[in-house]
N, CA, C and O atoms as a Maestro MAE file, in Angstrom:
{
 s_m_m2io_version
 :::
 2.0.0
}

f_m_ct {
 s_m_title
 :::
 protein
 m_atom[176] {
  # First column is atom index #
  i_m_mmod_type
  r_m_x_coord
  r_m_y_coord
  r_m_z_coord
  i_m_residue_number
  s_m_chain_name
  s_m_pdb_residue_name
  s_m_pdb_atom_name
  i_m_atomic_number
  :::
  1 25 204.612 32.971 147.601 1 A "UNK " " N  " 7
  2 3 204.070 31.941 146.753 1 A "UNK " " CA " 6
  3 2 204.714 32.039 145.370 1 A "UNK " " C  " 6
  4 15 204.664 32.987 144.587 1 A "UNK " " O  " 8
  5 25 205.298 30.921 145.241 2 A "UNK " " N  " 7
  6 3 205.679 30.650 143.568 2 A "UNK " " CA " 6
  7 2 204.877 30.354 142.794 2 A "UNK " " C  " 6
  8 15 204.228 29.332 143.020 2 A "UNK " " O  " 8
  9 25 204.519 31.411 141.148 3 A "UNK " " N  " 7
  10 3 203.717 30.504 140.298 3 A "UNK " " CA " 6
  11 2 203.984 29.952 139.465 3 A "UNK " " C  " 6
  12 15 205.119 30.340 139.187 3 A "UNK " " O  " 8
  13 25 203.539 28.839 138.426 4 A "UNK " " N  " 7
  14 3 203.949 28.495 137.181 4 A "UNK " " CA " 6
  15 2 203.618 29.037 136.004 4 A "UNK " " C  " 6
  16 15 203.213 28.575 134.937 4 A "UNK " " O  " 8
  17 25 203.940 30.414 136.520 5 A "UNK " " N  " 7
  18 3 204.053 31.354 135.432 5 A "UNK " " CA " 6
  19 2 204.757 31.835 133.352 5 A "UNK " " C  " 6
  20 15 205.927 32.217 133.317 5 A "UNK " " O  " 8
  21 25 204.304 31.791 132.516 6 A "UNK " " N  " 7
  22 3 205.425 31.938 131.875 6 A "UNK " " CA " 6
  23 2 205.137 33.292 131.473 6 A "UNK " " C  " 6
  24 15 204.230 34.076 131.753 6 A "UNK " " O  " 8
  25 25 206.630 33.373 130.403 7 A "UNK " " N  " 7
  26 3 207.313 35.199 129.864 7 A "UNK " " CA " 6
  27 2 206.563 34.790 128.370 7 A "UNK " " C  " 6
  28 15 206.545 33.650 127.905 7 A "UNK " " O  " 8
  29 25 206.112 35.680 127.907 8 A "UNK " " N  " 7
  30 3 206.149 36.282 126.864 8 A "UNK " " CA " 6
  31 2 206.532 37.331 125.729 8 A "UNK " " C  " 6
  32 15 205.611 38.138 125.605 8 A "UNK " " O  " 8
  33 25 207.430 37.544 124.992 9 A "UNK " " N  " 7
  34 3 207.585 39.007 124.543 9 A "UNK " " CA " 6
  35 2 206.143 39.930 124.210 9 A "UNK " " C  " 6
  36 15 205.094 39.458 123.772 9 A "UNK " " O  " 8
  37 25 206.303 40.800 124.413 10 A "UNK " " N  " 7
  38 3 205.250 41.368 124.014 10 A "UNK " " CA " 6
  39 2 205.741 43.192 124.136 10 A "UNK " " C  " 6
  40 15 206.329 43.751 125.062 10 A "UNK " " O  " 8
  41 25 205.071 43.957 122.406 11 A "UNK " " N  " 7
  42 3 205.400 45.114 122.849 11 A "UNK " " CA " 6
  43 2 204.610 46.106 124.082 11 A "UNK " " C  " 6
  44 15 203.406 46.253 124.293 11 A "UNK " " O  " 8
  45 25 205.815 46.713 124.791 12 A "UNK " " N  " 7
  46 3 205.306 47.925 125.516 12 A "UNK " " CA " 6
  47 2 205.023 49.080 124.599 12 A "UNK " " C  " 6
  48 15 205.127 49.141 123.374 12 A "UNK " " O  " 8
  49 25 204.539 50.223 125.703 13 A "UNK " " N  " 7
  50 3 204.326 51.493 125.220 13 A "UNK " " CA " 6
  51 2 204.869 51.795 123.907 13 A "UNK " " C  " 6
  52 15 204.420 51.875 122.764 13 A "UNK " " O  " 8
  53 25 206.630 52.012 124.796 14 A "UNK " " N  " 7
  54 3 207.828 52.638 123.815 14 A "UNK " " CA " 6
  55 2 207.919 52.232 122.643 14 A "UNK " " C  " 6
  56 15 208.468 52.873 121.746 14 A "UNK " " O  " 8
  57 25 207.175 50.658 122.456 15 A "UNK " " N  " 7
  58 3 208.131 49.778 120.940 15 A "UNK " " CA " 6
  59 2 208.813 48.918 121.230 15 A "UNK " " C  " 6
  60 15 208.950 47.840 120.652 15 A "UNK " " O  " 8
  61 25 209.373 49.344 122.263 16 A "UNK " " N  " 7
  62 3 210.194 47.938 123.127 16 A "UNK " " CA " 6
  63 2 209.395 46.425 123.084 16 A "UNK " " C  " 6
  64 15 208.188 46.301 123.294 16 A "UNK " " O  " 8
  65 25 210.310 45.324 122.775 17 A "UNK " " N  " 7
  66 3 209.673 44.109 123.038 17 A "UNK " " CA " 6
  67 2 210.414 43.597 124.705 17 A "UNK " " C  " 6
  68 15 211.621 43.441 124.886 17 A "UNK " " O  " 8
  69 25 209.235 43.393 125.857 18 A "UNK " " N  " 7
  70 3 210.206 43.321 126.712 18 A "UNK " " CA " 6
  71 2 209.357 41.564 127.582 18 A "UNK " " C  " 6
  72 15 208.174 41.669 127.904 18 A "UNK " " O  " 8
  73 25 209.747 40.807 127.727 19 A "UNK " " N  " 7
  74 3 209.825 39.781 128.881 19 A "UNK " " CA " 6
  75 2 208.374 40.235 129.408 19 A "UNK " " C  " 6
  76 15 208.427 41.463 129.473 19 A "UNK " " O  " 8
  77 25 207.184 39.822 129.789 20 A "UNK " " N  " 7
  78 3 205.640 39.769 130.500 20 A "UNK " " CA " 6
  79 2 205.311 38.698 131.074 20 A "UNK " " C  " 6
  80 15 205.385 37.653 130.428 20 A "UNK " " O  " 8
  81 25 204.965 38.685 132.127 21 A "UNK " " N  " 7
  82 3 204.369 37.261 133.187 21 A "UNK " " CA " 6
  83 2 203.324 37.325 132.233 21 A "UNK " " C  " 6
  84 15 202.783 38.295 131.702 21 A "UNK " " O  " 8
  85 25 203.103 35.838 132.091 22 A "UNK " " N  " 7
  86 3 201.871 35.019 131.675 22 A "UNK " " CA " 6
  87 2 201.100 34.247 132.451 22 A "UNK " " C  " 6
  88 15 201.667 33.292 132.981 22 A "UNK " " O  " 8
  89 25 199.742 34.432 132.699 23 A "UNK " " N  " 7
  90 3 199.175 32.767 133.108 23 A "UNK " " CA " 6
  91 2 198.071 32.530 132.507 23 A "UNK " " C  " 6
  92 15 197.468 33.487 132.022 23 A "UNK " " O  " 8
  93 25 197.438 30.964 132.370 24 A "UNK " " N  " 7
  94 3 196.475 30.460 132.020 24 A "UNK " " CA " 6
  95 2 195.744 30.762 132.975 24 A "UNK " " C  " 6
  96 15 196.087 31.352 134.000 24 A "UNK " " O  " 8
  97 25 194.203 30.190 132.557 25 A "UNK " " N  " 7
  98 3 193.083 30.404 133.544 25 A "UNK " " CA " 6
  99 2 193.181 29.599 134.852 25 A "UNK " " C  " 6
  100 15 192.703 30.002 135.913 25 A "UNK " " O  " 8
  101 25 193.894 28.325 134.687 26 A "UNK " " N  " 7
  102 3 193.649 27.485 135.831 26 A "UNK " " CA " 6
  103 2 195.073 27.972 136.816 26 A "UNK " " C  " 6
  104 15 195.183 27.462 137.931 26 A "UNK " " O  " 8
  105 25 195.918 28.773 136.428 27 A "UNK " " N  " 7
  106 3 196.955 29.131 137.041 27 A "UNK " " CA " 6
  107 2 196.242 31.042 137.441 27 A "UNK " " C  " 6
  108 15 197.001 31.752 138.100 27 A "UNK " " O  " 8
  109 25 195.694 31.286 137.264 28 A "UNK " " N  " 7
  110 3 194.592 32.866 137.827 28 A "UNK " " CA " 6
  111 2 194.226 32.632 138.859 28 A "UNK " " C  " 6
  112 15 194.472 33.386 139.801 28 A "UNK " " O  " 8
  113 25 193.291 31.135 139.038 29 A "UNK " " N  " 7
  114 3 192.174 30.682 139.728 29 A "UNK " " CA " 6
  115 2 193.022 30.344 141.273 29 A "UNK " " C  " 6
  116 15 192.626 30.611 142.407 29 A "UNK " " O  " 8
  117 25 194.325 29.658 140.847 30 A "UNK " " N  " 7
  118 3 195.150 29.164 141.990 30 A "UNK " " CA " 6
  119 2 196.091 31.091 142.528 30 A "UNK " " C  " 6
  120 15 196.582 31.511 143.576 30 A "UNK " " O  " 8
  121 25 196.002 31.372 141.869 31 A "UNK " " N  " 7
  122 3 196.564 32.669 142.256 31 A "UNK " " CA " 6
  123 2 195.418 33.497 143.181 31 A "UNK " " C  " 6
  124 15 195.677 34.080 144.234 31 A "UNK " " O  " 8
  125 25 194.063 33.408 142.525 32 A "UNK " " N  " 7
  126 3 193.403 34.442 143.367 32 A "UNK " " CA " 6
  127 2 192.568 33.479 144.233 32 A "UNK " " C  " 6
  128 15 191.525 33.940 144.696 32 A "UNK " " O  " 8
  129 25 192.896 32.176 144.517 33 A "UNK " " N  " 7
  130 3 192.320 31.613 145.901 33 A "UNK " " CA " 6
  131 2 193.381 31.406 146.846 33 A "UNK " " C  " 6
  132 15 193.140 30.538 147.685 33 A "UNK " " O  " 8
  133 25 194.447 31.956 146.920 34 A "UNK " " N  " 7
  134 3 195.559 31.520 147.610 34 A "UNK " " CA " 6
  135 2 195.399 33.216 148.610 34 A "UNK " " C  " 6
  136 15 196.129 33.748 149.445 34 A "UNK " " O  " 8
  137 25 194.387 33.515 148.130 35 A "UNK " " N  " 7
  138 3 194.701 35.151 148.620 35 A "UNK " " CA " 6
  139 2 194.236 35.222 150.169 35 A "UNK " " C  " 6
  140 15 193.019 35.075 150.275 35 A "UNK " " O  " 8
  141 25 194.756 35.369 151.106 36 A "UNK " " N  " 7
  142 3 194.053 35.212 152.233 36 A "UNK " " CA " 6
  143 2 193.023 36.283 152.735 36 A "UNK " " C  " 6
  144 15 193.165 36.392 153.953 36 A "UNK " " O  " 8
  145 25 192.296 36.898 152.388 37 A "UNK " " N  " 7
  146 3 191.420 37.646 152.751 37 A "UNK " " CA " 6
  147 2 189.628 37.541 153.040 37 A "UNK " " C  " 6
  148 15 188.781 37.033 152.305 37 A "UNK " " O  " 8
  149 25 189.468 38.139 154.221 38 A "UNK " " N  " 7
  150 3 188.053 37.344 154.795 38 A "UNK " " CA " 6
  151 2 187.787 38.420 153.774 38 A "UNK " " C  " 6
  152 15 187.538 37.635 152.859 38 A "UNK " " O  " 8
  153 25 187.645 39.611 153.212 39 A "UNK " " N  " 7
  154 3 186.470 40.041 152.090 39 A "UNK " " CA " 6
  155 2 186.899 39.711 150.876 39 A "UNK " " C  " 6
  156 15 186.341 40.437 150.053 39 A "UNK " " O  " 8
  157 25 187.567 39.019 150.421 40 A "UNK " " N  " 7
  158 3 187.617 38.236 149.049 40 A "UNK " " CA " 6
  159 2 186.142 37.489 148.509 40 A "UNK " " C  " 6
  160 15 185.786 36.680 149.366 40 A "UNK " " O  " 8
  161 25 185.560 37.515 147.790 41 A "UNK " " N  " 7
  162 3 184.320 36.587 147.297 41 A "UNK " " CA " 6
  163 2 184.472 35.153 146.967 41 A "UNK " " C  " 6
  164 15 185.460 35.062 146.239 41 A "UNK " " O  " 8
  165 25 183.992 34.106 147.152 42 A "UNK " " N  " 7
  166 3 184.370 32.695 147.067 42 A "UNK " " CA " 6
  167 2 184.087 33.164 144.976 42 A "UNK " " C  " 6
  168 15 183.328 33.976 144.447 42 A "UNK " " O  " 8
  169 25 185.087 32.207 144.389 43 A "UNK " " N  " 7
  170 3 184.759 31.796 142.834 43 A "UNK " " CA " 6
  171 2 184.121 30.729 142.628 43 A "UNK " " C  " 6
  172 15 184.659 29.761 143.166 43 A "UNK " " O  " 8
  173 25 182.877 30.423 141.879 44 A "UNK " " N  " 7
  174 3 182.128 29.473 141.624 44 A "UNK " " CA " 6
  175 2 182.792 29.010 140.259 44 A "UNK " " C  " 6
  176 15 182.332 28.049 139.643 44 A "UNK " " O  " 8
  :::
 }
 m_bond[175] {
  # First column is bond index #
  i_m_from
  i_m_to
  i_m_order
  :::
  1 1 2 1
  2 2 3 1
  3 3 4 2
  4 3 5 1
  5 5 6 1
  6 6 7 1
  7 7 8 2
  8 7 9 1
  9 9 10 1
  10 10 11 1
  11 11 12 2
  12 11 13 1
  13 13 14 1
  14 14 15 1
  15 15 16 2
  16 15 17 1
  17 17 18 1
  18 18 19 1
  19 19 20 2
  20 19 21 1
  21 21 22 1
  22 22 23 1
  23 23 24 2
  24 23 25 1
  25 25 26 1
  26 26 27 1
  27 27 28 2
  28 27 29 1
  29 29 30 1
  30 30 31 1
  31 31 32 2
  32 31 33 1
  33 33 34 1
  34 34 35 1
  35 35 36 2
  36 35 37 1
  37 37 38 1
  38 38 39 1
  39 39 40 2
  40 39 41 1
  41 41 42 1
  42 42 43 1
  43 43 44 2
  44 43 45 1
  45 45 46 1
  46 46 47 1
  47 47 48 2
  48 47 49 1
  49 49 50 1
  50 50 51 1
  51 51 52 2
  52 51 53 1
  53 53 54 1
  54 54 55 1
  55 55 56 2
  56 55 57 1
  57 57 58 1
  58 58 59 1
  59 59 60 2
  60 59 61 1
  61 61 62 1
  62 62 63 1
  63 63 64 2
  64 63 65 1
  65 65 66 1
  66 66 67 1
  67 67 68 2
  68 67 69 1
  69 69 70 1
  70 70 71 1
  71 71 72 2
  72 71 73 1
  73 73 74 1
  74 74 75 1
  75 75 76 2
  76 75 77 1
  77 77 78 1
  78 78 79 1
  79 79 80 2
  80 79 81 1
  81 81 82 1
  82 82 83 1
  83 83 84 2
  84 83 85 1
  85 85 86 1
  86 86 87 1
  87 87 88 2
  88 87 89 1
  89 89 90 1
  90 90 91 1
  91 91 92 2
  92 91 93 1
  93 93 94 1
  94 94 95 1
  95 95 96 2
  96 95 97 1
  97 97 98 1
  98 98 99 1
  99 99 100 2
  100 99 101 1
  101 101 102 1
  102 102 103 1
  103 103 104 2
  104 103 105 1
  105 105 106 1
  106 106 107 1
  107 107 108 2
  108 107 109 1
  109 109 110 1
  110 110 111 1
  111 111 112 2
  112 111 113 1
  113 113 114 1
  114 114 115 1
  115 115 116 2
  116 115 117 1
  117 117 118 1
  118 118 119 1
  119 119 120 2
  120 119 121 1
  121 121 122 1
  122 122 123 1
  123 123 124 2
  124 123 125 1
  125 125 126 1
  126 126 127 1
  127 127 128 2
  128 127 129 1
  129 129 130 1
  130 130 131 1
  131 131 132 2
  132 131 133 1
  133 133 134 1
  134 134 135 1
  135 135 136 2
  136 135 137 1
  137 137 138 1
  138 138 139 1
  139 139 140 2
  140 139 141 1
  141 141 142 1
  142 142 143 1
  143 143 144 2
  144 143 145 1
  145 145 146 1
  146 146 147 1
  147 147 148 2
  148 147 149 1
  149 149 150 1
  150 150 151 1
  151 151 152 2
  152 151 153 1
  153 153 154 1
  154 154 155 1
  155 155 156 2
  156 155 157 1
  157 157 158 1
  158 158 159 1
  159 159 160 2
  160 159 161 1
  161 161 162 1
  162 162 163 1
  163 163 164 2
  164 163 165 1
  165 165 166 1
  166 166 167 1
  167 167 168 2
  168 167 169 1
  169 169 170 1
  170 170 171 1
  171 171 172 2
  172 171 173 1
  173 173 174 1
  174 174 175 1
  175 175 176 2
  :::
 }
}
């Protein structure tokens, strides 16, 4: 599954500024219902 994810810089640990997946809430929601699992909990 592809998302419509974006990068952000953001520092790591080291100090380094490095490239981070981003998503909004409505791009979470499509991520964690796409999950196929019978013990997953439905999201209201």
């Amino acid at each position: 599954m592809v998302t419509n994810c974006n990068q952000l810089k953001l520092r790591s640990e080291d100090g380094k500024m490095c490239l981070t997946d981003v998503a909004d809430t409505e791009q979470l929601f499509h991520i964690i219902q796409s999950i196929p699992s019978p013990k997953a909990e439905p999201i209201k």
